[in-house]
PyMOL CGO cylinders between C-alpha atoms (Angstrom):
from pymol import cmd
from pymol.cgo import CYLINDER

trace = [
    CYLINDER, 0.00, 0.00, 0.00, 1.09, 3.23, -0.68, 0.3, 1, 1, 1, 1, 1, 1,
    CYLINDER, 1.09, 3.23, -0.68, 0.33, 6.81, 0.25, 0.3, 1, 1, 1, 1, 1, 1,
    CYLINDER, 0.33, 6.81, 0.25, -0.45, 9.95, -1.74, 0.3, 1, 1, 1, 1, 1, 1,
    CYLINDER, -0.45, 9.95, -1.74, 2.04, 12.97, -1.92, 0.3, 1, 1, 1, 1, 1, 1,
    CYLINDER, 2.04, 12.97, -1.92, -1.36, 14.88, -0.66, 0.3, 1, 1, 1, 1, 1, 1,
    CYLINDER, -1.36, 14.88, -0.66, -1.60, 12.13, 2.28, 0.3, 1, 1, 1, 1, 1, 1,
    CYLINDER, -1.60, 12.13, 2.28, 1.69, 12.49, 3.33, 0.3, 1, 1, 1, 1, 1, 1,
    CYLINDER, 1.69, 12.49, 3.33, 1.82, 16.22, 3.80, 0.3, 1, 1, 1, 1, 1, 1,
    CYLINDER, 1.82, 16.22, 3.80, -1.73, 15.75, 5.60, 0.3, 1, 1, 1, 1, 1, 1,
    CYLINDER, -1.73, 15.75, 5.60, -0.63, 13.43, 8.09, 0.3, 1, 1, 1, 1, 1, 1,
    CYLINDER, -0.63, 13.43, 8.09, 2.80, 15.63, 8.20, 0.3, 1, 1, 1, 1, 1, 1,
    CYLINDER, 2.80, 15.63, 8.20, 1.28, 18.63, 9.28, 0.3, 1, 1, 1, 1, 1, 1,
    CYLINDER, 1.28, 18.63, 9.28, -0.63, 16.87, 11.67, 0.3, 1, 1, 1, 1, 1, 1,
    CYLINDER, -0.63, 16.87, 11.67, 2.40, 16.17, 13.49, 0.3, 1, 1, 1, 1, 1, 1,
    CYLINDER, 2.40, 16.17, 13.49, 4.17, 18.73, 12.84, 0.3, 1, 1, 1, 1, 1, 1,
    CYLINDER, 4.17, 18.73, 12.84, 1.54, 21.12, 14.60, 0.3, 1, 1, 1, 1, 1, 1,
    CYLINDER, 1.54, 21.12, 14.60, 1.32, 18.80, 17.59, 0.3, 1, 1, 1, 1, 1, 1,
    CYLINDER, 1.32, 18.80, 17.59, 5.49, 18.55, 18.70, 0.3, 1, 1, 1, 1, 1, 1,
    CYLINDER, 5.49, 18.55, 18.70, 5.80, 22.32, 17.35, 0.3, 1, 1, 1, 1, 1, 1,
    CYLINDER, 5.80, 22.32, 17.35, 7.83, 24.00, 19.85, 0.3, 1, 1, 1, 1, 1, 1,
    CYLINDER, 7.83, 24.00, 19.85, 4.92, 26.60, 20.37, 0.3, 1, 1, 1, 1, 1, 1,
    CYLINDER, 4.92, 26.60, 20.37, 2.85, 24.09, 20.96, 0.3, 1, 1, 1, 1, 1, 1,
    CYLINDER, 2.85, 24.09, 20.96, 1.65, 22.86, 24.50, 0.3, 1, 1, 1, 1, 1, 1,
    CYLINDER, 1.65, 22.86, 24.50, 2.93, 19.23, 23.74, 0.3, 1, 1, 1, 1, 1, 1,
    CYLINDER, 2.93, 19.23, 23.74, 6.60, 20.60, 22.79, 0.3, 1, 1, 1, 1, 1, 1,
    CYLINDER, 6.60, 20.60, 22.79, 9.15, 18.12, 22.05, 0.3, 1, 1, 1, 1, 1, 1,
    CYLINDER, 9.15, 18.12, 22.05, 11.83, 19.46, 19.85, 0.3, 1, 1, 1, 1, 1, 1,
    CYLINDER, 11.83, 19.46, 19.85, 13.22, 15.81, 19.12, 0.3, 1, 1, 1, 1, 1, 1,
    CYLINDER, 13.22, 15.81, 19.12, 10.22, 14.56, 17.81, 0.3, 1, 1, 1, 1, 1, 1,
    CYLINDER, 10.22, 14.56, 17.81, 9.41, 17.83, 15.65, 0.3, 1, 1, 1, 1, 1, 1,
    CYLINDER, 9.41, 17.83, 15.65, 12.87, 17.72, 14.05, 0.3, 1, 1, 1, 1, 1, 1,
    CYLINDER, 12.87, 17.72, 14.05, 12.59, 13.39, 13.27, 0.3, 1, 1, 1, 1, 1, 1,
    CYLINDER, 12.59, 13.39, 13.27, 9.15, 14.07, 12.06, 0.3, 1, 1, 1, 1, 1, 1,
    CYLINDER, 9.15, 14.07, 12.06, 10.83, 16.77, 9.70, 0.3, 1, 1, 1, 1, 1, 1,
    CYLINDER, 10.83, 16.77, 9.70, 13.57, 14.76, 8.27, 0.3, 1, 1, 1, 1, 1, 1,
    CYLINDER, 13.57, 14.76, 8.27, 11.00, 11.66, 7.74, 0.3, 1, 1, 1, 1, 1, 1,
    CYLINDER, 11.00, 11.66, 7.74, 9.30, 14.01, 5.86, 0.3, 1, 1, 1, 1, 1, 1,
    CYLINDER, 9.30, 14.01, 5.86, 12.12, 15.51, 3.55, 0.3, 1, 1, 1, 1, 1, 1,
    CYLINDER, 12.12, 15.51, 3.55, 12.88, 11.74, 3.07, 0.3, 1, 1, 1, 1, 1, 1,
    CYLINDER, 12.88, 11.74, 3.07, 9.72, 10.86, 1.49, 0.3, 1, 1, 1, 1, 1, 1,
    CYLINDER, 9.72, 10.86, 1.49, 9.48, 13.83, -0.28, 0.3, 1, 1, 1, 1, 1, 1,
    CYLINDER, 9.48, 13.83, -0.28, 12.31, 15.98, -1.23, 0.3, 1, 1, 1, 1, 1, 1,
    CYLINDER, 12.31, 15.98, -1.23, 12.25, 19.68, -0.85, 0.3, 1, 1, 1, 1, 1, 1,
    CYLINDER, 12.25, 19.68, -0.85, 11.80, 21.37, -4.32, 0.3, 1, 1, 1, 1, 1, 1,
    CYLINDER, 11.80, 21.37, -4.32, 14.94, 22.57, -6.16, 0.3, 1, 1, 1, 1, 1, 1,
    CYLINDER, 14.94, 22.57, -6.16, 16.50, 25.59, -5.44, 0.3, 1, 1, 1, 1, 1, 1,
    CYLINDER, 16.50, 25.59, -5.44, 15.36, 27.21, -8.97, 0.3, 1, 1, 1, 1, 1, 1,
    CYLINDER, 15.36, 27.21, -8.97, 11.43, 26.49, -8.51, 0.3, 1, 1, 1, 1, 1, 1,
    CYLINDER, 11.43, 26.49, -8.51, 11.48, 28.09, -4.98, 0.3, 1, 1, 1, 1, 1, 1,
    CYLINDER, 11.48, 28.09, -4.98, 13.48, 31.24, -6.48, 0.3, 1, 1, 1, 1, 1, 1,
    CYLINDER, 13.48, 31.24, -6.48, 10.69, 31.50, -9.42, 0.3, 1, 1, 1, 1, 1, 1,
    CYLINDER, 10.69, 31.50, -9.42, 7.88, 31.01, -6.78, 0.3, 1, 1, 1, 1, 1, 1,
    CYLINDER, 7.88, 31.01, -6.78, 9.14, 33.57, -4.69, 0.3, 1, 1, 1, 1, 1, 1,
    CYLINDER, 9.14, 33.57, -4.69, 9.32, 36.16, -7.94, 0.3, 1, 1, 1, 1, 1, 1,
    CYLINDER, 9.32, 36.16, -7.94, 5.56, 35.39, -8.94, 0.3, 1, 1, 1, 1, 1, 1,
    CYLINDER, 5.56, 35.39, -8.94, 3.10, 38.74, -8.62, 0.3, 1, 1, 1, 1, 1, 1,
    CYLINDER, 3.10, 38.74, -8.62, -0.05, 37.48, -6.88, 0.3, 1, 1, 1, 1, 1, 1,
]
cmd.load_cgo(trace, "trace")
């Protein structure tokens, strides 16, 4: 079975918003392995579609 991209970020933010350090539940060390399992499944964008997303007039 596999997930979506779309899943993945779901369940990602999910988690991410729980261990957040401004959170109530804080824990740093499960914010930052939740963050690298993350970047493992999906890798951040390259460096020349962030630069051209950051350039767009909205």
């Amino acid at each position: 079975m596999s997930a979506r991209e779309a899943d993945i970020r779901a369940a990602w933010r999910k988690k991410a918003k729980f261990f957040h350090p401004d959170s109530p539940y804080a824990n740093i060390n499960a914010f930052m392995q939740a963050k690298a399992a993350f970047e493992t499944l999906i890798p951040p964008a390259p460096q020349a579609y962030r630069v051209r997303a950051g350039s767009r007039i909205f």
